[in-house]
Each structure stands twice: as C-alpha cells, then as structure tokens.
BAFI-3210 file (N, C-alpha, C; in Angstrom, 3 decimals, decimal comma, padded with zeros to 6 digits):
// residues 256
n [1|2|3|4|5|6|7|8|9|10|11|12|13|14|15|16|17|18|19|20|21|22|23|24|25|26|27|28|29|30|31|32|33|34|35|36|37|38|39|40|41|42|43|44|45|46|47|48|49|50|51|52|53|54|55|56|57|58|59|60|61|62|63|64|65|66|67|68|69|70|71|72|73|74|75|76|77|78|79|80|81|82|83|84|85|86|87|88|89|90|91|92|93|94|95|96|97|98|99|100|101|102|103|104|105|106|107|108|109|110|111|112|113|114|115|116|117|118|119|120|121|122|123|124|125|126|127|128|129|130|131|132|133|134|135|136|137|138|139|140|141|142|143|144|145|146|147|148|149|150|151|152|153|154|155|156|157|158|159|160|161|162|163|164|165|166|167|168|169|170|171|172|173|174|175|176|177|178|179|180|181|182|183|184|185|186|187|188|189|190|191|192|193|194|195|196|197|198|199|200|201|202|203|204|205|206|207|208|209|210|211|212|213|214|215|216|217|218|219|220|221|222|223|224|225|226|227|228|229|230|231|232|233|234|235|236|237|238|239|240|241|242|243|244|245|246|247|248|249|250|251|252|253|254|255|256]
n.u [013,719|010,216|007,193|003,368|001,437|-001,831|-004,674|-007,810|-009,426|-009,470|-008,291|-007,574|-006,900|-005,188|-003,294|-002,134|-001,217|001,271|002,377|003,098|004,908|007,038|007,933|008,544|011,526|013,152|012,544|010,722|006,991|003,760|000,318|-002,367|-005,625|-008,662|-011,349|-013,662|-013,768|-013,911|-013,580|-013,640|-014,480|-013,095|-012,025|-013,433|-014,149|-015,219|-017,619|-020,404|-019,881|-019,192|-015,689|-013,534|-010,609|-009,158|-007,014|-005,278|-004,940|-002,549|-001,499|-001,810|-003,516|-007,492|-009,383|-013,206|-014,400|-013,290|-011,023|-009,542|-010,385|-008,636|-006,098|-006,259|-006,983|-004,360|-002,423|-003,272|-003,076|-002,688|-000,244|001,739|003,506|005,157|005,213|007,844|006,608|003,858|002,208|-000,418|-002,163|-001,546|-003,170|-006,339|-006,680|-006,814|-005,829|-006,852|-006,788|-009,559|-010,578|-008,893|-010,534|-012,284|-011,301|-010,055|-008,033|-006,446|-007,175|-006,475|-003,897|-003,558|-004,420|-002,108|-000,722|-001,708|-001,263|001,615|002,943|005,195|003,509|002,211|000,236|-000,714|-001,442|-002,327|-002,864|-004,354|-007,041|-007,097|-005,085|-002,874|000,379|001,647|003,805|005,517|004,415|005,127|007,607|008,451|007,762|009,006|011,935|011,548|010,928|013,286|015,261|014,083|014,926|017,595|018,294|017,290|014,377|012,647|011,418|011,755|009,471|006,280|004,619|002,669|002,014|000,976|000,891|000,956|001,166|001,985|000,841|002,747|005,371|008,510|010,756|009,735|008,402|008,349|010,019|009,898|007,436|006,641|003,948|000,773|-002,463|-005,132|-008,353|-011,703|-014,554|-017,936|-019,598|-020,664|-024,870|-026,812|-027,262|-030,312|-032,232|-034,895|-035,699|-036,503|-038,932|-040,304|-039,086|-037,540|-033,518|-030,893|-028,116|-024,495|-022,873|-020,316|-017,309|-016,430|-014,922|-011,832|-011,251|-009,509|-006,107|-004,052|-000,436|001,513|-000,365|-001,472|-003,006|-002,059|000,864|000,212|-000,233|001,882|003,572|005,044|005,768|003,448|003,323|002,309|002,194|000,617|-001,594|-003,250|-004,911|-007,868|-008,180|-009,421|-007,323|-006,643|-008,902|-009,646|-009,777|-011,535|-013,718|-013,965|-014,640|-017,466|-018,585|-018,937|-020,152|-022,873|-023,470|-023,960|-026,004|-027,428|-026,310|-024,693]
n.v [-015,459|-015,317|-014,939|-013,628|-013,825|-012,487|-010,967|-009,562|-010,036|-012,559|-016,059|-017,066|-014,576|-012,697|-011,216|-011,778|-014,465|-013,133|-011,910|-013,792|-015,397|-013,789|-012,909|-015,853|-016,521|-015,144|-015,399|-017,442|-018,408|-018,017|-018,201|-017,128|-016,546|-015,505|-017,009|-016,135|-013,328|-010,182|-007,488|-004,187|-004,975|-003,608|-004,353|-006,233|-009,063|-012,447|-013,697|-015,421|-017,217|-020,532|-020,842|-022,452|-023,819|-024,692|-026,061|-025,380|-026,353|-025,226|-024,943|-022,867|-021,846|-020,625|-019,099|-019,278|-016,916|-013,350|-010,936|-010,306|-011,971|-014,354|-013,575|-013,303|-016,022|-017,476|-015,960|-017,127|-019,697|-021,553|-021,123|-021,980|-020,666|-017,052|-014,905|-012,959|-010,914|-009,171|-009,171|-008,275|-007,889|-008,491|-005,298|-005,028|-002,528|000,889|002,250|003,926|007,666|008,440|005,641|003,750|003,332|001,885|-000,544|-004,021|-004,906|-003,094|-003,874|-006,764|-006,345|-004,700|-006,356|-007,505|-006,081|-005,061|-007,366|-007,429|-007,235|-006,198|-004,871|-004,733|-003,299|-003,660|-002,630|-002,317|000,996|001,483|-000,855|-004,010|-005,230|-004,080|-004,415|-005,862|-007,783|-005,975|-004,451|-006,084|-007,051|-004,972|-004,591|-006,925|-005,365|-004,039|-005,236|-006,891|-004,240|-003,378|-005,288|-005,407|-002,681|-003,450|-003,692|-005,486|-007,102|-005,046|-002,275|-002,856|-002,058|-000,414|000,041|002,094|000,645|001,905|001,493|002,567|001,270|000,631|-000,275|-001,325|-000,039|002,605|002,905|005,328|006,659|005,474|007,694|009,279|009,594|011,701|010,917|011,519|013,160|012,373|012,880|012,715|009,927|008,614|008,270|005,943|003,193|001,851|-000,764|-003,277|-005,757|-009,607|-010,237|-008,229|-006,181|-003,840|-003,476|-002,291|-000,914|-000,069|003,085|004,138|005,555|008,213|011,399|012,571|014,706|016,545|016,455|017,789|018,546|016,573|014,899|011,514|010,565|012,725|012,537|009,365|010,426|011,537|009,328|007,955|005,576|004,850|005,635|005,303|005,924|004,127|004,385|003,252|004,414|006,548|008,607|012,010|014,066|016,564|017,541|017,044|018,737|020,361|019,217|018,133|019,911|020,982|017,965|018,640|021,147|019,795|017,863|019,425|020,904|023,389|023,636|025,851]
n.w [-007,234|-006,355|-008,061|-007,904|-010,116|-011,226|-012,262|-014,186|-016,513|-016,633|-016,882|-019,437|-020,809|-023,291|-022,486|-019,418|-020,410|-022,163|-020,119|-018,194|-019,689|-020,475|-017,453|-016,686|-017,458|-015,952|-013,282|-010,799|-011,540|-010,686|-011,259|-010,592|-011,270|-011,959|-013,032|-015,181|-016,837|-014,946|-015,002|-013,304|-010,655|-008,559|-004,966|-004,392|-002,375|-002,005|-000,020|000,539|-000,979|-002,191|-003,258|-005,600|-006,765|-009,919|-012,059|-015,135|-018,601|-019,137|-017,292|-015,606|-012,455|-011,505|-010,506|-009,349|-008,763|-007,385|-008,742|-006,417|-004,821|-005,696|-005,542|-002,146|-001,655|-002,866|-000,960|001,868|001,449|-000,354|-002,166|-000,259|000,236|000,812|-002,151|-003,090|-004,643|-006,181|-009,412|-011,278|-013,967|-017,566|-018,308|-020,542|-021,816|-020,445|-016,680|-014,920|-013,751|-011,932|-012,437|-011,673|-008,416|-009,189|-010,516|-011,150|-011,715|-010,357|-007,800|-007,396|-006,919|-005,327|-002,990|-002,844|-001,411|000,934|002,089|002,596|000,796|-002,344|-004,684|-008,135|-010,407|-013,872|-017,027|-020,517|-022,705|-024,599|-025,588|-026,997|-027,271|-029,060|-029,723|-027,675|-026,807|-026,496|-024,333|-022,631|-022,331|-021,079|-018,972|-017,656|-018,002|-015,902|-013,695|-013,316|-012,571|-011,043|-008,865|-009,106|-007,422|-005,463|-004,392|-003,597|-000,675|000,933|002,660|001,352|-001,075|-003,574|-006,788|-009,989|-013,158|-016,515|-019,581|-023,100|-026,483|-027,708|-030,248|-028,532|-028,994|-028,783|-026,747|-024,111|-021,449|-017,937|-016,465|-013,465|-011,655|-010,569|-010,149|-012,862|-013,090|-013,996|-015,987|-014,807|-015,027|-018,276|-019,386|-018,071|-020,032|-021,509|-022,148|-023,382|-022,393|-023,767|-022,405|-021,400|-019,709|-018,457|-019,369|-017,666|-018,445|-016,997|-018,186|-020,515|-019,351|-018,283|-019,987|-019,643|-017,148|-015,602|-016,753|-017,031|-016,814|-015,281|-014,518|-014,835|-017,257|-019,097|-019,278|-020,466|-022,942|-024,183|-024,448|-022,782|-020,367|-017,616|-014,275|-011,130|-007,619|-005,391|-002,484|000,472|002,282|002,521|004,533|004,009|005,177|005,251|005,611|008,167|010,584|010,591|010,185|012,055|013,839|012,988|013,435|016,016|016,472|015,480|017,189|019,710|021,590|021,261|018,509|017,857]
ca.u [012,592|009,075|006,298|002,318|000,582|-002,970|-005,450|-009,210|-009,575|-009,387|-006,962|-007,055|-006,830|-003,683|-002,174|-001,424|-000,423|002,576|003,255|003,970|006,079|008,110|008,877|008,816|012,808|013,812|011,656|009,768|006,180|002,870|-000,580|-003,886|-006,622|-010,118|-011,946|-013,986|-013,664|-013,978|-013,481|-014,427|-014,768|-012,292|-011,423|-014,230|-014,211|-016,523|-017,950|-021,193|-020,307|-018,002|-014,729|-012,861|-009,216|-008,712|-005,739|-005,569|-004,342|-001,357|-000,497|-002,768|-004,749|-008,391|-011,045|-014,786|-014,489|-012,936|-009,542|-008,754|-010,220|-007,506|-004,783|-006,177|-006,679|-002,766|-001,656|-003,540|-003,112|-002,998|000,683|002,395|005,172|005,475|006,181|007,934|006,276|002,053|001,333|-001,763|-002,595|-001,338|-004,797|-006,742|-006,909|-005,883|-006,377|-005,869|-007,968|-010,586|-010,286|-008,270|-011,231|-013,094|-010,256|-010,200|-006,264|-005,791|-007,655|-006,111|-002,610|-003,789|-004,868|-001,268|000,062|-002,075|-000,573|003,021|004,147|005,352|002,877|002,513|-001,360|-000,067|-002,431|-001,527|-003,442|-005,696|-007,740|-007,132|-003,882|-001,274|002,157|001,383|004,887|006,230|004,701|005,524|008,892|008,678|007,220|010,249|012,706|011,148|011,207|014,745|015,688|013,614|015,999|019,177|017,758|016,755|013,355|011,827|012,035|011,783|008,414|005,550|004,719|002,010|002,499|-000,073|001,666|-000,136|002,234|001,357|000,533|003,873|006,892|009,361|011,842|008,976|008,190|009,364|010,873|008,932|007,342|006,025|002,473|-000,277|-003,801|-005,997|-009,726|-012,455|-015,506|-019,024|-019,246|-021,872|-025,782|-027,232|-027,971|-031,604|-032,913|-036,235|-035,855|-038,086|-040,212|-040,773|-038,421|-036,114|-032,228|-029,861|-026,170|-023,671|-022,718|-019,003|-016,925|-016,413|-013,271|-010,676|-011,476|-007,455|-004,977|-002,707|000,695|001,564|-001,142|-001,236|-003,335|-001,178|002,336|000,178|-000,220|003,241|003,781|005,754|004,813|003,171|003,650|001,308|002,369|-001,024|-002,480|-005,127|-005,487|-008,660|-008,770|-009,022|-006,554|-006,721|-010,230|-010,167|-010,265|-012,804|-015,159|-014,113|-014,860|-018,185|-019,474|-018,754|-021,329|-023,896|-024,080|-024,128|-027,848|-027,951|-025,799|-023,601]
ca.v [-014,587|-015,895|-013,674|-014,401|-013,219|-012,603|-009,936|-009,354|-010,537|-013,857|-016,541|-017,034|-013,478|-012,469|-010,108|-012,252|-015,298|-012,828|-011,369|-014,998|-016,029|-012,542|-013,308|-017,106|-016,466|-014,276|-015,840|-018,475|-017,400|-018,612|-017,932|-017,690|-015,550|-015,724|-017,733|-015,229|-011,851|-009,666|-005,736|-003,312|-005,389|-003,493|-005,275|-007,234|-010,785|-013,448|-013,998|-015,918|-018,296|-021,076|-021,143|-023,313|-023,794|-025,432|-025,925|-024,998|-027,223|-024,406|-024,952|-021,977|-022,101|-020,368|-019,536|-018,641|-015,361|-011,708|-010,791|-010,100|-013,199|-015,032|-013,045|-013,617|-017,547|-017,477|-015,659|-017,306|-020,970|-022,284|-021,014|-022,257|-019,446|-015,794|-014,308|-011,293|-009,522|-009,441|-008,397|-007,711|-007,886|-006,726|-005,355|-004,781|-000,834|001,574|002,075|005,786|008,401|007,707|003,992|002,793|003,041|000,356|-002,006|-005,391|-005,341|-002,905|-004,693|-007,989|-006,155|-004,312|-007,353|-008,313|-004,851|-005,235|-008,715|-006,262|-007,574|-005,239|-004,964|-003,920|-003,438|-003,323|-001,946|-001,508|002,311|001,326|-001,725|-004,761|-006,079|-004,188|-004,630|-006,358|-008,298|-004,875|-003,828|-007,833|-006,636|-003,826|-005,330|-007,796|-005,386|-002,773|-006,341|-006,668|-003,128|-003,366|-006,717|-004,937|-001,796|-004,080|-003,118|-006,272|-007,175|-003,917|-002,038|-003,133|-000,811|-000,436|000,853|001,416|001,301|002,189|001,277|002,845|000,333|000,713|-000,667|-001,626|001,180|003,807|003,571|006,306|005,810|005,328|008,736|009,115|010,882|011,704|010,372|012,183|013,078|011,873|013,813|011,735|008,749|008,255|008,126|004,511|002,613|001,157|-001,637|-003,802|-007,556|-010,435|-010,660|-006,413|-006,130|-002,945|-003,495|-001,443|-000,972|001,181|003,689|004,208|005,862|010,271|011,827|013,367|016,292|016,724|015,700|018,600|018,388|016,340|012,990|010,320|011,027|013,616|011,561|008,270|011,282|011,817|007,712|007,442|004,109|006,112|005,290|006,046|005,058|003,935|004,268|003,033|005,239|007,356|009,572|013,239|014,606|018,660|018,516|016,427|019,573|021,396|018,574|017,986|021,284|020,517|017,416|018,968|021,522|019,113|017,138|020,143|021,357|024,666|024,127|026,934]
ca.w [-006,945|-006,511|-008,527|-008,254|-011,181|-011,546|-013,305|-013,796|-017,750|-016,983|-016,807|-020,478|-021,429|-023,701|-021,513|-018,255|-021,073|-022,316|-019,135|-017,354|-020,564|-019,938|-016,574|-016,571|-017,876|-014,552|-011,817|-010,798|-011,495|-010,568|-012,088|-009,816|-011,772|-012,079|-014,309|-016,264|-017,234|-013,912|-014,564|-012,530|-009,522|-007,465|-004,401|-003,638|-001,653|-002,487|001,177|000,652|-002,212|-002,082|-004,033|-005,899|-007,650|-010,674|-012,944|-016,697|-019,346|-019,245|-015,791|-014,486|-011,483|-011,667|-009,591|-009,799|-007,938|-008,143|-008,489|-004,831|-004,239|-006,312|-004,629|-001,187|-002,013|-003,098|000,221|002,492|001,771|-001,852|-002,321|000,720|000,741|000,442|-002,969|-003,247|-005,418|-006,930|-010,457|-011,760|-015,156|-018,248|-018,881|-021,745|-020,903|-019,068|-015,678|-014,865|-013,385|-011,163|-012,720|-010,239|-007,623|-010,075|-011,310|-010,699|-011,883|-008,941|-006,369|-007,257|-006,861|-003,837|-002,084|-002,471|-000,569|002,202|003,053|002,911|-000,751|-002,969|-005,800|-009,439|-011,498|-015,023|-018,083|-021,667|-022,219|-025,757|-025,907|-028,291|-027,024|-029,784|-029,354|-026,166|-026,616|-026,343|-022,767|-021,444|-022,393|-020,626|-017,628|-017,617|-017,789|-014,646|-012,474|-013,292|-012,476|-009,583|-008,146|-009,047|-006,750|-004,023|-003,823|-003,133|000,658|001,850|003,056|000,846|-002,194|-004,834|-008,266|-011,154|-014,104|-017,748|-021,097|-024,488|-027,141|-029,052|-030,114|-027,551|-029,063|-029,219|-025,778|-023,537|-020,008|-017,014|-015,770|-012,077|-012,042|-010,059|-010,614|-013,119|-012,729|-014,633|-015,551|-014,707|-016,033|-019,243|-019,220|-017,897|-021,233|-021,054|-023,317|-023,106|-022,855|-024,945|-021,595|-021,601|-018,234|-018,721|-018,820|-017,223|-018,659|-016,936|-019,009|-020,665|-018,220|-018,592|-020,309|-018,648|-016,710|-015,481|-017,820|-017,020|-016,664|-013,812|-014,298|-015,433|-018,970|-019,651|-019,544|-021,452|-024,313|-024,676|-024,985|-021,579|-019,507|-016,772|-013,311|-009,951|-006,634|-004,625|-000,968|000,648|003,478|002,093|004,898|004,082|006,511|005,341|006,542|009,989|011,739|009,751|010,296|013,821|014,798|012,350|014,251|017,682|016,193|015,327|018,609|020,467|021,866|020,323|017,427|017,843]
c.u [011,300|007,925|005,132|001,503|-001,245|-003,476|-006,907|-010,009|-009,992|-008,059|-006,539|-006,896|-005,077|-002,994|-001,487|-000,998|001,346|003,303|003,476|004,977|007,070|009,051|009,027|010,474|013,378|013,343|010,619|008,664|004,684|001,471|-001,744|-005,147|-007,883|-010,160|-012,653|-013,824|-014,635|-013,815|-014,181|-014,965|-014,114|-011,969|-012,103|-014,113|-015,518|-016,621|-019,063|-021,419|-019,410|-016,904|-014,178|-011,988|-009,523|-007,729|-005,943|-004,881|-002,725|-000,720|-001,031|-003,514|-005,840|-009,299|-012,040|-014,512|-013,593|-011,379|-008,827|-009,342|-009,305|-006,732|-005,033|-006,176|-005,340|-002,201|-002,314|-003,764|-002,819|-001,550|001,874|003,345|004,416|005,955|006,782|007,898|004,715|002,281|000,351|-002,045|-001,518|-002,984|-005,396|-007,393|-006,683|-006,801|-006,182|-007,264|-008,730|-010,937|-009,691|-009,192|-011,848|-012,113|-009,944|-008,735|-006,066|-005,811|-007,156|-004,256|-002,918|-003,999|-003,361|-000,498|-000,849|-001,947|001,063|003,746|004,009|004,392|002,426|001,138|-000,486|-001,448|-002,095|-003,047|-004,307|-006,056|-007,333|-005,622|-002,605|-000,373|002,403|002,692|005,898|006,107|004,797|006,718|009,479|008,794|008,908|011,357|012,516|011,157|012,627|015,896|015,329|014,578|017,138|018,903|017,302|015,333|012,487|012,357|011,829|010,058|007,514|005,354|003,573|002,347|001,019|000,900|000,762|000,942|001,231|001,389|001,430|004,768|007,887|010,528|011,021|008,764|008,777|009,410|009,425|008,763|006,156|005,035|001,760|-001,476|-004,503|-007,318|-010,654|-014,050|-016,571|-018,889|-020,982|-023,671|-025,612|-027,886|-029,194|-032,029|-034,050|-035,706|-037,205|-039,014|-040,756|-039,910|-037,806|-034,968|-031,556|-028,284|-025,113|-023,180|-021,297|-018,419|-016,334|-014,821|-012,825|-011,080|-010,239|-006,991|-003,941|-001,781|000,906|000,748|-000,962|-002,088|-002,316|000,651|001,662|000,000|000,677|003,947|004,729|004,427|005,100|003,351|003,377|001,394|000,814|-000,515|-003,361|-005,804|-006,335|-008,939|-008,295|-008,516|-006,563|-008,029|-010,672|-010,460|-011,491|-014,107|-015,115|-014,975|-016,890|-019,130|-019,763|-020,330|-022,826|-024,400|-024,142|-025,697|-028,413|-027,269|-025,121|-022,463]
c.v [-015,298|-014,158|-014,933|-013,227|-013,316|-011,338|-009,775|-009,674|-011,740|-014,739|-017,045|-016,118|-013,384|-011,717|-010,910|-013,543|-014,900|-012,419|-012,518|-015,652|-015,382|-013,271|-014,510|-017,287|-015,757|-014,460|-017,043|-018,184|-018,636|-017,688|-018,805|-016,437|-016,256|-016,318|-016,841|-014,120|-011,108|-008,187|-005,406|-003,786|-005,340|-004,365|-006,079|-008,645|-011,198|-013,718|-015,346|-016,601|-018,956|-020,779|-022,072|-023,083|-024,192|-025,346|-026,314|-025,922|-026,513|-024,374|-023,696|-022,139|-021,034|-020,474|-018,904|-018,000|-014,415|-011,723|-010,829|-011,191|-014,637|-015,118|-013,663|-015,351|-018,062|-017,474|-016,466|-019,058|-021,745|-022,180|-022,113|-021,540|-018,191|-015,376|-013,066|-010,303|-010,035|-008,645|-009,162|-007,337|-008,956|-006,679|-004,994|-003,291|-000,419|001,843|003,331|006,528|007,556|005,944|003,427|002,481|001,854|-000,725|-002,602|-005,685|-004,568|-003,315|-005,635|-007,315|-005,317|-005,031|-008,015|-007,173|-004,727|-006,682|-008,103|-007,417|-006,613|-005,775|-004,104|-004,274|-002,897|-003,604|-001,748|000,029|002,105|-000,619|-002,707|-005,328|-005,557|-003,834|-005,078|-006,941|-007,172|-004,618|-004,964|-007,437|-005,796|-004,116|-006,441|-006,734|-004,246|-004,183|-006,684|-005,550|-003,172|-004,307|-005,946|-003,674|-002,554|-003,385|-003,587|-006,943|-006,229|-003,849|-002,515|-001,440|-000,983|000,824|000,229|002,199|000,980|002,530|001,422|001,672|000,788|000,184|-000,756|-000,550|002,613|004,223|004,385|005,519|006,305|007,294|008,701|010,154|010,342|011,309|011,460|012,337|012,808|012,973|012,460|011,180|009,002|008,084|006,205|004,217|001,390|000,345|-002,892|-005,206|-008,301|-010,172|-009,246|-005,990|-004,812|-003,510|-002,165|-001,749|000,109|002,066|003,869|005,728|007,770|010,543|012,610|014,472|016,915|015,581|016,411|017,810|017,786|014,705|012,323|010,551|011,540|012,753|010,263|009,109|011,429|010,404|007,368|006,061|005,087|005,173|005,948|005,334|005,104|003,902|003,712|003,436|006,387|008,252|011,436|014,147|016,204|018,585|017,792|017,314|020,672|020,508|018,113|018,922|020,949|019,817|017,993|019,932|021,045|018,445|018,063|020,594|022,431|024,893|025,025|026,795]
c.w [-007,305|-006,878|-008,555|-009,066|-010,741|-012,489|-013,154|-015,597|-017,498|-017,646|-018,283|-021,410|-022,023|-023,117|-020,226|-018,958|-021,711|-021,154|-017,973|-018,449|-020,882|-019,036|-015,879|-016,783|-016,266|-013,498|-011,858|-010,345|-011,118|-010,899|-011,360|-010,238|-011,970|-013,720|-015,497|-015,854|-015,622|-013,188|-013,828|-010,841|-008,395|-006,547|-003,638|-003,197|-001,906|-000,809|001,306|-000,604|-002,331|-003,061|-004,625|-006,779|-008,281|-011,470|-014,157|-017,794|-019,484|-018,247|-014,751|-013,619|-011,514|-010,783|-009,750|-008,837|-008,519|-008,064|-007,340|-004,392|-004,450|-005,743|-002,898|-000,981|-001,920|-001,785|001,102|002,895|000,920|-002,495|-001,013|000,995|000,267|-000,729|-002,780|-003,735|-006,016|-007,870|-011,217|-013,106|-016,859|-019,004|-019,966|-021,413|-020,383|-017,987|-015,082|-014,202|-011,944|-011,345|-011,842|-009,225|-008,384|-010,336|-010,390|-010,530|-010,580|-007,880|-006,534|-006,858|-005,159|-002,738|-001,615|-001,410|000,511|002,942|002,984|002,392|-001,486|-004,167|-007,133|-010,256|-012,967|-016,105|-019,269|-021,842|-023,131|-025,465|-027,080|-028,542|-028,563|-029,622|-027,754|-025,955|-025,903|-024,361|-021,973|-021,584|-020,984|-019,153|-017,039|-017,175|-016,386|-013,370|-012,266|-012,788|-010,917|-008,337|-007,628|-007,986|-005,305|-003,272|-003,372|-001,494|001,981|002,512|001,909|000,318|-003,389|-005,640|-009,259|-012,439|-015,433|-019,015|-022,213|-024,897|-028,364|-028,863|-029,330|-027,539|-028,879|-027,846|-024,822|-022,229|-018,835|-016,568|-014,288|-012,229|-010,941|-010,751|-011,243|-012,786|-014,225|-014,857|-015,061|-015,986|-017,505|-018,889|-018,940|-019,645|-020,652|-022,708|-022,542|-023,745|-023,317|-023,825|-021,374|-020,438|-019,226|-018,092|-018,317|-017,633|-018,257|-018,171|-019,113|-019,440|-018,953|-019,366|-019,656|-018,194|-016,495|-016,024|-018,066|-016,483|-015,577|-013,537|-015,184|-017,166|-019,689|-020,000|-020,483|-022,803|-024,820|-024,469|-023,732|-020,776|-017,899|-015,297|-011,693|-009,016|-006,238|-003,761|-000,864|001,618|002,451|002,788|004,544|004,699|006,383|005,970|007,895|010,818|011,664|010,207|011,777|014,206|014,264|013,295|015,697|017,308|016,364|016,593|019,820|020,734|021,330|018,977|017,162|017,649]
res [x|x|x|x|x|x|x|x|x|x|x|x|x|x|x|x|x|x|x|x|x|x|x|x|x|x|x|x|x|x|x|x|x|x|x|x|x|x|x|x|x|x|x|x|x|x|x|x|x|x|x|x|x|x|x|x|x|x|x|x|x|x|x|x|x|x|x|x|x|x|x|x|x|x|x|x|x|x|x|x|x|x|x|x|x|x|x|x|x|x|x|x|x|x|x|x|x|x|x|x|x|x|x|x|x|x|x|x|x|x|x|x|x|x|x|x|x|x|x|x|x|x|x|x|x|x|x|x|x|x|x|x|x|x|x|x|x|x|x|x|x|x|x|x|x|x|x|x|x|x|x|x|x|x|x|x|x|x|x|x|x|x|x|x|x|x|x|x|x|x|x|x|x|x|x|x|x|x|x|x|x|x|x|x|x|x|x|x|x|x|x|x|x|x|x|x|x|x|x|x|x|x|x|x|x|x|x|x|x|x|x|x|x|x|x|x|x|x|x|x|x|x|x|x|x|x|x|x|x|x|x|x|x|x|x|x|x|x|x|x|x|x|x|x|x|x|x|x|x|x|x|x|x|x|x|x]
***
C-alpha cells in the first residue's frame, strides 16, 4: 500500500513526524507538506507564485505553498504513481465544526478526494501535541482495519477524524458524527505598529453553538475519536425550488 502524507503545520511539525513513523511499518509512505506553518488556508492553490520542492534532511519533500498545493504537486507529477490513500495531518487541534471550511489539514486531504483517492484529515482535539504517540497509534491501526475491509480501491471517500489527547487505552472507539456549529467567530484584535499603521488579527474562533447529541463536539466530550464523513457538493438542494420559483420572480417585469 502506497500512502501520501501531508498537513498544514509544516513539514517539521510533530504530528506528521509520528504519524509517518506509525505508518512507515504497514506501507510505503511518502511525505510532501508545506514548508511553514499554513492553518486555515483551506484549499487554496498557489496560482501566481512559482513553486518549488525540496527534500528534508529526513527524507521529506516541502514546498513554499498551501497544503492543497502539496497534495496537488504529489498527484500531478512529483509522485509518479497513484497512492491509495491521502492523509492529512495529525494536527495540532481539532478540526470540527465549522473548522473544516478553514483547515488547511482538510483541504490538503480534500485535494486528494477530488483526484478519486480515498482520504483521511486527522487532528488530535487539544493543542500541544499530548499523547500524540497515542493518536499515531490510532491512526495506524484505522489504516489497517481499513485494508482488511477493502476500502481502499473502491469509490473515493473523505473522512475528518478528531482523536482526544489520551492514552492509547483511554481512547474510546471510533464514533460517526455530524458536523457541529460554531457560534461567530471572536472580535478582530487591533494593535498599532512602531510606524502608527493599525494591525489587524483575526479573532479566536466562537464556541460551540451545537454540540448536541449527534456532532462531532459532543462525541470529542465523551473522549471517542470522532469521525465525519465530508462532501464537497455545497449545493443547498431543500431550497432549489424555493429559489427557483424566487429568481423566476425577480426576472419577471412585474415581479409577481
């Protein structure tokens, strides 16, 4: 089995260092992530700035651009084969909620499910990498499970999966959830540089608005490694006919 790793930390972040020395034992793995630190940069392409590879004293390859530009780099020329399978991280945070529209780990794993490879964004859920051995573990043994299941091969598949920051015996079993909601995100933080300019700093991101029963918050509360299939069809299909009927309105002469 061929696996191509990447993430949105950066290629010397501790999370995609344990989770290629996981499944360096069960597959032959390769490692194409961005050079620096790259959250939040969903699935943007570098269009109007060259690229370039380089390789890491560790055997990593690296490039100055975004996560999905890693992944698409990989698929599109820099690999020479097909893997059969993309993951994406393990990230420093979780990725849950409305987070998924922002993350860099999902877009670099999404980039690999719209070339129709099965792909996996992986997150530990607190910050600060502890028991990170634990969810590389974990990660290891859901690729293994996945083999014996024959799930690689088939239709292309994304998964966001979000592992507590515990002990390898503590953690509970995979639970399948829907996406929570987020309230608004934080005030803009403003600060005045030496030259008098105002800064602008996004602001930390809202707490949970849904976290009932059923999403993803709610299952990383009760220490299960949570588990959210993705789409990427965004269209709102309950209201196509509401807004059909809608525009027909609007371009009509009397509006009626």
């Amino acid at each position: 089995m061929k696996i191509l790793i990447s993430n949105d930390d950066g290629f010397r972040a501790e999370g995609i260092v344990a989770l290629h020395a996981a499944l360096q034992d069960i597959a032959d793995v390769e490692v194409v992530a961005p050079e620096h630190n790259n959250s939040a940069k969903s699935n943007a392409l570098t269009l109007h700035t060259p690229l370039y590879v380089n390789r890491a004293d560790n055997g990593f390859r690296y490039v100055n651009g975004t996560p999905a530009d890693c992944v698409h780099i990989a698929l599109t020329g820099l690999l020479g084969y097909r893997p059969d399978l993309v993951i994406s991280g393990i990230n420093n945070g979780a990725n849950m909620g409305d987070d998924t529209l922002y993350s860099g780990t999902v877009g670099a794993a999404m980039e690999g499910y719209l070339f129709g490879i099965p792909a996996i964004a992986v997150s530990q859920i607190d910050k600060g990498w502890a028991h990170l051995d634990a969810a590389a573990r974990t990660v290891q043994r859901m690729v293994q499970q996945m083999v014996h299941q024959n799930l690689m091969g088939t239709q292309p598949w994304l998964l966001n999966v979000n592992i507590p920051n515990l002990p390898f015996e503590q953690i509970k079993s995979p639970k399948v959830c829907r996406l929570g909601r987020r309230h608004a995100a934080e005030p803009v933080i403003t600060q005045v540089d030496p030259r008098g300019q105002t800064m602008y700093w996004i602001g930390a991101a809202g707490a949970a608005m849904d976290d009932s029963a059923g999403t993803d918050f709610h299952a990383a509360e009760e220490g299960h490694v949570v588990v959210t299939p993705l789409k990427v069809d965004l269209t709102e299909h309950d209201h196509l006919q509401a807004w059909s009927q809608t525009c027909a309105r609007l371009w009509s002469q009397d509006g009626a």
